[in-house]
N, C-alpha and C positions, 0 to 999 in steps of 0.2 A: 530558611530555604531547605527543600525536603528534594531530595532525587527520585524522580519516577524510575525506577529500574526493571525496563521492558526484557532484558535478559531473564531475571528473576520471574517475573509475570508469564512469560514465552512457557518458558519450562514448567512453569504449575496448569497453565490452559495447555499445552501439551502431555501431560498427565492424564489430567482429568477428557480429555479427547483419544487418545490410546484406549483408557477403559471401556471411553463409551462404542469406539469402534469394534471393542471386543466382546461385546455385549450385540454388536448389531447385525440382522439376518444376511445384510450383503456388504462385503468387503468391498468400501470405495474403490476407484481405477484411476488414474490421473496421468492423461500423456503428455508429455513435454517435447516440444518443437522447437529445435534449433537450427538456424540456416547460417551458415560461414563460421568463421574463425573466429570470434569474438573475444578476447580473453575474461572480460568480465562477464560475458553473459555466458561463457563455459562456467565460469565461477556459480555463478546465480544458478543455471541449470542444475549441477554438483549436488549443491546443498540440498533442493526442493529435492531431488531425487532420494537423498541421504536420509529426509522430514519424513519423507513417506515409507522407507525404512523400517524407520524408527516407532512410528505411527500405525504400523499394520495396514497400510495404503498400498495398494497394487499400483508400479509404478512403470508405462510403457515409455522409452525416452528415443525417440528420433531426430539422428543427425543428417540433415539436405547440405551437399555442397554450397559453398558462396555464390555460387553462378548458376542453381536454380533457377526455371523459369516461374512465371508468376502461376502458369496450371497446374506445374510442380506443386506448387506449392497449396492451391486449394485443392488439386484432386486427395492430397492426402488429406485436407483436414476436411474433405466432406465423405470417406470414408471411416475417418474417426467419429463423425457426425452419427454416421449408421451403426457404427462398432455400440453395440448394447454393453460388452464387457466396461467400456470408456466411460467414466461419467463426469469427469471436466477434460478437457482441450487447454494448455496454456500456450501460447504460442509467442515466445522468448521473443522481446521485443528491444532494440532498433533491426529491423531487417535489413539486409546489405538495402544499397541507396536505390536501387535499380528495380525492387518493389514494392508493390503498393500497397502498407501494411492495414488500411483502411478498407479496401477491398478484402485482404485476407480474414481478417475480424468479423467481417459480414456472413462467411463461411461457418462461422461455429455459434451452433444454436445456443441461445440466453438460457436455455435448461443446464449446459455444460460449460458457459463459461465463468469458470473462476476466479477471473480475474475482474471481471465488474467493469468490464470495456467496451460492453454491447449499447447498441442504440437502447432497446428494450430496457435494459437491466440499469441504463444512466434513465431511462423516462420513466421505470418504477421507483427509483430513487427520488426524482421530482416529487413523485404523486406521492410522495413516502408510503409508497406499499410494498409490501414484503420482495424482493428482489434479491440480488448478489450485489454488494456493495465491493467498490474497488479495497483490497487488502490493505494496501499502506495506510488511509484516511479511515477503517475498519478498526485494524490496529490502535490507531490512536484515542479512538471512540473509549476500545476496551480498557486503555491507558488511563483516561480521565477518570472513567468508572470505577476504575480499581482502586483510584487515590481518593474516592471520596468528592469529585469532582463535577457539580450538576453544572452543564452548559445553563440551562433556564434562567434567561432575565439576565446574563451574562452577556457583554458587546465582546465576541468573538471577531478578530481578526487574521486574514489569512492571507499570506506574502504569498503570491502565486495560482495563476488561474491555468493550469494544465487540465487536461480532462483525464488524466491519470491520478493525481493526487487533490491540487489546488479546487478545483469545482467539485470532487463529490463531497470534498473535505467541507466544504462551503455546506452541501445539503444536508449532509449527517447532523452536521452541527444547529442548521435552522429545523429541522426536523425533529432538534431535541432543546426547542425554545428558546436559543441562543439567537443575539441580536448580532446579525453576521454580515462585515465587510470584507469584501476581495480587495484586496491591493496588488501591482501589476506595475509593467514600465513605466507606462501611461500616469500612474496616479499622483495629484500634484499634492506635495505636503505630506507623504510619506511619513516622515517621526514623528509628524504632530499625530496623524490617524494611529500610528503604532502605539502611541503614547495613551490613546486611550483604548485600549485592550485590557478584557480581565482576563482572558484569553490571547495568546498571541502561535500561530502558527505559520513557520517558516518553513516555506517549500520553493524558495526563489535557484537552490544553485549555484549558489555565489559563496565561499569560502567565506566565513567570520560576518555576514553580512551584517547581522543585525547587533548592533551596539548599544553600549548601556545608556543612550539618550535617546532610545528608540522603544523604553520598556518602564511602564508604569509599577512605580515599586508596588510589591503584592503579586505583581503580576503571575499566570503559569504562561510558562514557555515552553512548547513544543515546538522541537527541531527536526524535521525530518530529512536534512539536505544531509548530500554524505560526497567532501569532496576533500582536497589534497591541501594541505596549508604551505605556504613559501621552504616548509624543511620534508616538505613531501608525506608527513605524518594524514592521517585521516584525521578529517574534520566537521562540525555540521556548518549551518548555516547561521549557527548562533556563534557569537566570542562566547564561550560558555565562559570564562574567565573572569572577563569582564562583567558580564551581564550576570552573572548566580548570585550574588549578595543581593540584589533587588528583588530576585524570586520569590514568591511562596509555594513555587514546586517548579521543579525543570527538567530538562530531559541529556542523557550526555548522549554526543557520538563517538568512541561509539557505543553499543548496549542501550541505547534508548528505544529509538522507534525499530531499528534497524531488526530487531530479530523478530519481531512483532510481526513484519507482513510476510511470511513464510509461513508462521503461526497462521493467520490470515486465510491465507491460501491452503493448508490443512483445514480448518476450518470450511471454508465454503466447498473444498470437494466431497468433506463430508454430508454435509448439508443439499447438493447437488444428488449424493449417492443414495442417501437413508431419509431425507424430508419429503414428506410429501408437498 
């Protein structure tokens, strides 16, 4: 059993990303959008803001009241839209309940979104041509790659069909020859399908979900869930406990995936900023 360590990785593609923006004709821009109080996503905003710091990223960070209206909220992101200084749009997502964060998303053109949430930018993922992939399910890609890890000819499974993680996760991976099943509430026979995974990717949400009769020994396990265990400790979505002696690589929460999609999102604003 070998630990993928996305902490370790984070910080060497954060490196090697510093340099290269230090080397490049135009200092990326990357504004961040947050509406209400959230305490985690104050958290999540913090950090990005901190990456870009760090990073030599020009970083604009906008706070809207909870009780924004919905024009509120596109008129700003369709003047970030025009803002040429801006070259991604992230816009901090659960939105209070009262808008409509699908409408909002529509607002920021696939050239500047960073986050890999656009219609455009999931239907170049389809066609697998070059687009912005979602960071989290990005991340992982780079994860597998770094350990030596070819998807090709591999039955890739994957707990979770979100259009934030679950589904592009799903494309990255058939896109790089991997023989790839979604699994979902719906799906009947769950451990048996997990079971045959040489790939196993857990984005379901669920504290400790996935158990050691759910994981084919050899297996790599990628956990990308990040929730609160019965003594309030953070957790993935795997028993990493249970389940790591059956591995032939795994991911911990935390320092697995978790610092990888910030890496991610530095990543594609560079790429929005300096790629043609």
């Amino acid at each position: 059993m070998k630990i993928i360590d996305g902490k370790a990785l984070s910080a060497q593609l954060r490196a090697e990303l510093k340099e290269k923006i230090e080397h490049a004709k135009k200092k990326p821009g990357l504004a961040v959008i947050i509406v209400g109080e959230d305490p985690a996503s104050r958290i999540y905003v913090r950090n990005k803001i901190k990456a870009c710091e760090e990073l030599g990223i020009r970083s604009y960070a906008y706070e809207l009241p909870a009780l924004s209206t919905q024009k509120e909220v596109e008129d700003l992101l369709d003047k970030l839209a025009m803002d040429e200084e801006v070259d991604g749009i992230l816009l901090q997502l659960p939105l209070p309940a009262h808008l409509d964060s699908d409408a909002a998303i529509k607002r920021i053109p696939h050239s500047k979104d960073v986050d890999g949430f656009s219609a455009q930018n999931l239907g170049l993922l389809l066609q697998n041509k070059q687009g912005i992939a979602a960071c989290t399910p990005l991340g992982v890609m780079k994860m597998l790659e770094n350990a030596g890890i070819d998807p090709a000819g591999k039955h890739a499974v994957v707990i979770g069909r979100s259009e934030t993680v679950g589904k592009p996760m799903a494309l990255l991976l058939l896109n790089a020859n991997a023989t790839v099943t979604i699994c979902h509430s719906k799906t009947r026979d769950l451990e048996a399908i997990c079971r045959t995974a040489d790939i196993l990717i857990a984005a379901v949400g669920k504290a400790k979900f996935v158990k050691e009769n759910m994981v084919k020994e050899g297996a790599v396990v990628i956990d990308v869930g990040i929730n609160r265990d019965e003594n309030g400790k953070i957790c993935g979505d795997v028993d990493f406990e249970e389940v790591k002696e059956k591995t032939s690589f795994i991911t911990p929460v935390p320092g697995g995936v978790g610092p990888m999609t910030i890496t991610m999102l530095m990543y594609n604003t560079y790429r929005t900023a300096c790629e043609e």
